[in-house]
C-alpha positions as CSV (number, residue, x, y, z in Angstrom):
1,X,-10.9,-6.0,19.3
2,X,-9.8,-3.5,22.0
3,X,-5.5,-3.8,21.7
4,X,-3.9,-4.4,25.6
5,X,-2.5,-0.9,27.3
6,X,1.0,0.1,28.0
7,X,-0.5,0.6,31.4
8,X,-1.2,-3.6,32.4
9,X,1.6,-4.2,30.8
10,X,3.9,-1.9,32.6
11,X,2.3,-3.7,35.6
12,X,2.6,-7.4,34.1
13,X,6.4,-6.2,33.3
14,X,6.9,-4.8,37.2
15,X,5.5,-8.1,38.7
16,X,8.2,-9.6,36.3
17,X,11.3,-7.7,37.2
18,X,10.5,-7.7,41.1
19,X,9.6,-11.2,41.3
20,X,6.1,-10.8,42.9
21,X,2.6,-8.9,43.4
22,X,3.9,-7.4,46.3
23,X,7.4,-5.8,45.6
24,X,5.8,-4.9,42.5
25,X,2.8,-3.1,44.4
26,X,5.1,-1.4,46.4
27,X,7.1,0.1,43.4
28,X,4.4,1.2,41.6
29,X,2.7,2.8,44.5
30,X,-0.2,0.6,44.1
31,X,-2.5,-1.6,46.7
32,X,-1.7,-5.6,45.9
33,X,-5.2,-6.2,45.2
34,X,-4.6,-4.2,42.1
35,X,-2.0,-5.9,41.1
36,X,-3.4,-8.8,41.2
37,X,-6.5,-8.0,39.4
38,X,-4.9,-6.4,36.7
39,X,-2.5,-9.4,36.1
40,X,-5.6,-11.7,35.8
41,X,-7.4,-9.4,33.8
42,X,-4.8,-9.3,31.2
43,X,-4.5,-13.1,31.4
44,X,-8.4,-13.6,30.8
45,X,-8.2,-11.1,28.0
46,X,-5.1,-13.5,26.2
47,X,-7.0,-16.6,27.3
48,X,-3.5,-18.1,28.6
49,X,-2.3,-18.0,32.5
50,X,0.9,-16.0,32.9
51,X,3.0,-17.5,35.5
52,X,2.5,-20.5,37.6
53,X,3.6,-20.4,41.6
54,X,6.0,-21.8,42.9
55,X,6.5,-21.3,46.8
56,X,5.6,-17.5,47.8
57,X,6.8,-16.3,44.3
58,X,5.9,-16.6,40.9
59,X,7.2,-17.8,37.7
60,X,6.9,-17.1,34.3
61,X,5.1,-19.6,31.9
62,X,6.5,-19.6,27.6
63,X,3.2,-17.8,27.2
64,X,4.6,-15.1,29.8
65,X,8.0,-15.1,28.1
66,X,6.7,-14.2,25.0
67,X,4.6,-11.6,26.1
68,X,7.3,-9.7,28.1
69,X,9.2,-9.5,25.0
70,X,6.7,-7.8,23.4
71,X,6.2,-5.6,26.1
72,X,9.9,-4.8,26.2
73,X,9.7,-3.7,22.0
74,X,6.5,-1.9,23.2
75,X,8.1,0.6,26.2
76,X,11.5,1.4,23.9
77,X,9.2,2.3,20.6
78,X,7.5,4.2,23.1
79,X,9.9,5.7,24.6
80,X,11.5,6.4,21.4
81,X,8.6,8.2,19.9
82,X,8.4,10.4,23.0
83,X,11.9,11.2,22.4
84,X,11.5,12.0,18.7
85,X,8.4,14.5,19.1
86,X,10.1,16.0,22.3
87,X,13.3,16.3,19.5
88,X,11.3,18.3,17.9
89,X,12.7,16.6,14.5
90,X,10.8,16.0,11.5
91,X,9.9,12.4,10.9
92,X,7.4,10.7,9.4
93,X,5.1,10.5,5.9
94,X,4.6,14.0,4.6
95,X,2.1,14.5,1.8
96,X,2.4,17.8,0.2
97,X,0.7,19.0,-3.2
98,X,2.0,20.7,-6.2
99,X,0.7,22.1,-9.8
100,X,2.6,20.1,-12.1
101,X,4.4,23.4,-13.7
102,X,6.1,24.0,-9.7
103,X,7.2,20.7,-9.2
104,X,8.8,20.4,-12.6
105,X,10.6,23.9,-12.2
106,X,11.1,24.7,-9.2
107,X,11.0,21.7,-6.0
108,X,13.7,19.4,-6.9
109,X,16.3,21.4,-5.5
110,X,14.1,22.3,-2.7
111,X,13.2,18.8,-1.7
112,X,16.6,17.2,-2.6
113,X,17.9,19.8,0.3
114,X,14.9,18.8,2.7
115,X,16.1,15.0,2.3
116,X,19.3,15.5,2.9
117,X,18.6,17.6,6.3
118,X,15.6,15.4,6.9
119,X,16.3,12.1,6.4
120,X,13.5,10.5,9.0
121,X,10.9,12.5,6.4
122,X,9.7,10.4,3.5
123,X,8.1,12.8,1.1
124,X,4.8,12.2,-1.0
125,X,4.2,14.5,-3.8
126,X,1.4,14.4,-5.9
127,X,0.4,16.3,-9.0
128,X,-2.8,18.2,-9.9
129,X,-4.3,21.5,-10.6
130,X,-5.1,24.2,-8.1
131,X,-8.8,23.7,-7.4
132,X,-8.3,19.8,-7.1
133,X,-5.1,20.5,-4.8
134,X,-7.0,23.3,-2.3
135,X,-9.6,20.5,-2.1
136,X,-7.1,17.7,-1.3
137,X,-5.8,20.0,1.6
138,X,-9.1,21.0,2.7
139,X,-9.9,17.5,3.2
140,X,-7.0,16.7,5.2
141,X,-5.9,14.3,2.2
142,X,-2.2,16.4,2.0
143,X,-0.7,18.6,4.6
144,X,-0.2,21.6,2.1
145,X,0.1,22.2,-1.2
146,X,1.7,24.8,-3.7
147,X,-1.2,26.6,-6.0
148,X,-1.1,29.7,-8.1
149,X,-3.5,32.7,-8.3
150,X,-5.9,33.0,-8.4
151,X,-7.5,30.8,-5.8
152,X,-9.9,31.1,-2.9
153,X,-8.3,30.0,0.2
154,X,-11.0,29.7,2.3
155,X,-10.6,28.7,5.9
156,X,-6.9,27.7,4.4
157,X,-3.5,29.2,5.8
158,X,-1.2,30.4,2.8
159,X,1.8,32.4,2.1
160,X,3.3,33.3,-1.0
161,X,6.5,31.6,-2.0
162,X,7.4,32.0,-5.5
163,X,6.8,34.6,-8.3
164,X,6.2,33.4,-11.9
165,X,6.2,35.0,-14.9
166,X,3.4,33.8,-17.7
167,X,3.9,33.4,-21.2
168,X,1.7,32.9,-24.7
169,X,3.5,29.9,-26.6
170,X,2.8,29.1,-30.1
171,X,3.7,27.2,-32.9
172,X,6.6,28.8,-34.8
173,X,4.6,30.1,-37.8
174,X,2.5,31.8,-35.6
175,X,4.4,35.5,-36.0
176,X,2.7,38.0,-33.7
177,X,0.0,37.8,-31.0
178,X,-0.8,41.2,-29.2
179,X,-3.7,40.7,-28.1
180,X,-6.8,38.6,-27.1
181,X,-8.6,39.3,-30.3
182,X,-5.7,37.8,-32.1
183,X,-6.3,34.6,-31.3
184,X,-10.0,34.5,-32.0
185,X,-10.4,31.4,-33.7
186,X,-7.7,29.3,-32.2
187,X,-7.6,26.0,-30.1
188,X,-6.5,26.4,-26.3
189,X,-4.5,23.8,-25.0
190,X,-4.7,23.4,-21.0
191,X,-5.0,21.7,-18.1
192,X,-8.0,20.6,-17.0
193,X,-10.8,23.0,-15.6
194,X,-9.5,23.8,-12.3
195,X,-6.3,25.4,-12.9
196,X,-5.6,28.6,-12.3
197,X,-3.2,29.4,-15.9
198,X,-6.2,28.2,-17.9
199,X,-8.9,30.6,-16.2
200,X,-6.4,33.5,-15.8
201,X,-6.1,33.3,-19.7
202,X,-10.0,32.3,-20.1
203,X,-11.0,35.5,-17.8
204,X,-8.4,37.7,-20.5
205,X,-10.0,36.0,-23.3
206,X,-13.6,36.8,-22.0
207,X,-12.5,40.6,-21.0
208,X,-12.5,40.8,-25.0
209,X,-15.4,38.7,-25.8
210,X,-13.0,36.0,-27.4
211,X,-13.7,32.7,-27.7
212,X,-11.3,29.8,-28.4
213,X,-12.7,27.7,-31.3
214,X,-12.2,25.1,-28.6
215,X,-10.5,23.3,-26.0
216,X,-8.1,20.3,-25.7
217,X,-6.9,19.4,-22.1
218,X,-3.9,17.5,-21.5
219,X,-2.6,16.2,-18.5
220,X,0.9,16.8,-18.8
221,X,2.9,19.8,-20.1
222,X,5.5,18.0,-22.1
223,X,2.2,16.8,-23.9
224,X,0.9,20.8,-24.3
225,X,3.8,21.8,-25.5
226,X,4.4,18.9,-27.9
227,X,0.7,19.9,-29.2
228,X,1.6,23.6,-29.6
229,X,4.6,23.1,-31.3
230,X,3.0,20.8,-33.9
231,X,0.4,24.2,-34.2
232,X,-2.3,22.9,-33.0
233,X,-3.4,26.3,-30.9
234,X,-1.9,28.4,-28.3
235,X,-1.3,27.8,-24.3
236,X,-0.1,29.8,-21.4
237,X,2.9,28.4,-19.8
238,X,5.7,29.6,-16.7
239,X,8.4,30.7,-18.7
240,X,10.5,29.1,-16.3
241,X,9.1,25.7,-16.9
242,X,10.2,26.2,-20.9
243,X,13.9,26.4,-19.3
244,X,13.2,23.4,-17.3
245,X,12.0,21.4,-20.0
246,X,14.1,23.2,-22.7
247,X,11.5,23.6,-24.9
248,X,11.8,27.6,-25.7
249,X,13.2,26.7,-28.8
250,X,10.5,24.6,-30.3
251,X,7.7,26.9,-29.4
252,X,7.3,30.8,-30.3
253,X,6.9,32.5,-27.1
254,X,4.5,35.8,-26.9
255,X,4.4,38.3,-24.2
256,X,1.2,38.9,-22.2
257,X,-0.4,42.1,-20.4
258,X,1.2,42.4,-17.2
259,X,-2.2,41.9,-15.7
260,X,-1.6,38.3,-16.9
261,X,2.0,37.9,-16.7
262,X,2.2,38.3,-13.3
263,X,1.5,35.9,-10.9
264,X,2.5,34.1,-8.1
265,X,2.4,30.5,-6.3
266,X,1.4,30.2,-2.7
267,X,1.6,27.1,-0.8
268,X,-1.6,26.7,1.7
269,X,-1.9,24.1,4.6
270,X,-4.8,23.5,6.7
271,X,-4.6,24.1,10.7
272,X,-2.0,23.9,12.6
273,X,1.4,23.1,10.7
274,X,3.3,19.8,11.4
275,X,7.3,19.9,12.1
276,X,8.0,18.8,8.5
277,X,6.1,21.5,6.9
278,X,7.6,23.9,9.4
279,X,10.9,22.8,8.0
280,X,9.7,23.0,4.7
281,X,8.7,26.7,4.9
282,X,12.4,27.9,6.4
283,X,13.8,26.4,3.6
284,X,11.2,28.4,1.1
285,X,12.2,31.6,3.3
C-alpha cells in the first residue's frame, strides 16, 4: 500500500487554513482545478469525503479533523529532521563492530565520552572476530568496525587507531617458552578461525613447521584464559586485555618475536562515513 505524500497533504492542510480551493490555489501558486483534484484524490484514496459545503466555503468533516492532525505531527517531524541533518548532529542508531579483546580494553571510555557528547546516538556494539566483522561491514550490516592485522580490507576504508602489544600466556608451571618449537606438542586455545591473533600465531607456528597437538576455540577470553590457567595449552593475548581483566597474575606471560608482538587495530567503514562515525573518529584522533 502506497503511504499518502507530504505534498497532498500540504495541499489538504492549505485548503484547511485558508478556508477554500481558491485562497488556497492562490497561496500555493497553483491553478484551482488542481486543487481540487488533489483534494478528491486524497479522499478516494482514504475512502471518506473530507469536508462537506456549506455556502461558497467548506468545512471540515471528524474524518478531516483527524487527518489534519496527522498532517500537523507529519510537517513538524519533518521539519525537525531537516533541522537535525542540516545541524549537522549525530543522531540516530549506530552499529559499529569490535574484536572482543578492543571492546573489553580499550572502548568503554571511548564510548562513555561519545554518549555523553552524543546523546541523540544510541550505540550498537557487537562482538566477533575480524574476518566475521570485515564481512559484517562489507555487507552494510554495521557502519565500521575495529579489526586487527592482519586483514584484507578490500574495497573497505580503514585507518589505524590503536597499537597493541601481543603476548604468549601460559599456565604457571609452564617456565620458559622462546620459541615456536617449544611448544610443539601443546594445545592452542583461540578464537574461532577468523581472527586475526590466532592466524598471526598459526602463521609463527607454521614458519617452524610446528603443529599444535590441537585446537580448542572459545568464545570468550575470560573463558581462554580460565582454560590456560588451569594448563590446558597456551594462547596469544593483548597484554593490555590481561590488565583489563586482571588476570596477569593467574597466567605466566611469555614474550613473543617482535614480528609477532607488534600489531595494531584499525577500524574500517564502508563508503561514505555517517556524522556519528565522523564523531567517533575525532574522538579516536
Amino acid at each position: 500500500m502506497r503511504s499518502i505524500d507530504l505534498d497532498s497533504l500540504d495541499i489538504f492542510r492549505t485548503v484547511v487554513q485558508e478556508g477554500g480551493v481558491l485562497r488556497a490555489a492562490t497561496k500555493l501558486n497553483r491553478v484551482q482545478s488542481n486543487v481540487t483534484t488533489r483534494i478528491k484524490q486524497l479522499e478516494q484514496r482514504l475512502g471518506r469525503p473530507l469536508f462537506r459545503k456549506q455556502g461558497r466555503g467548506l468545512v471540515l468533516l471528524p474524518e478531516g479533523e483527524l487527518l489534519l492532525s496527522y498532517a500537523q505531527r507529519l510537517f513538524r517531524l519533518a521539519d525537525e529532521a531537516e533541522s537535525e541533518v542540516k545541524s549537522g548532529r549525530a543522531i540516530g542508531v549506530f552499529r559499529i563492530g569490535s574484536l572482543e579483546s578492543t571492546a573489553g580494553s580499550r572502548l568503554a571510555p571511548i564510548l562513555s565520552r561519545f554518549h555523553r557528547l552524543h546523546p541523540g546516538v544510541v550505540v550498537e556494539l557487537v562482538t566477533g572476530t575480524t574476518g566475521a566483522l570485515i564481512q559484517r561491514v562489507a555487507n552494510f550490516e554495521i557502519e565500521a568496525a575495529f579489526v586487527s592485522e592482519p586483514f584484507t580490507p578490500g574495497a573497505l576504508a580503514s585507518r589505524k587507531v590503536f597499537d597493541e602489544e601481543l603476548v604468549l600466556i601460559t599456565g604457571k608451571d609452564v617456565e620458559s617458552i622462546r620459541r615456536a618449537g617449544d611448544l610443539g606438542g601443546m594445545t592452542l586455545i583461540a578464537f574461532a578461525s577468523g581472527c586475526s591473533y590466532r592466524k598471526r600465531v598459526e602463521d609463527w607456528l607454521g614458519g617452524s613447521a610446528v603443529l599444535p597437538a590441537r585446537t580448542l576455540e572459545f568464545a570468550s577470553y575470560q573463558a581462554m584464559i580460565a582454560c590456560v590457567a588451569a594448563g590446558t595449552g597456551f594462547a596469544v593475548v593483548p597484554r593490555s586485555l590481561l590488565s583489563t581483566l586482571k588476570a596477569a597474575q593467574d597466567v605466566r606471560q611469555h614474550e613473543l618475536p617482535a614480528r609477532v608482538r607488534k600489531n595494531r587495530t584499525h577500524l574500517v567503514w564502508n563508503g561514505a562515513a555517517s556524522g556519528s562515525l565522523q564523531r567517533l573518529m575525532e574522538l579516536l584522533a
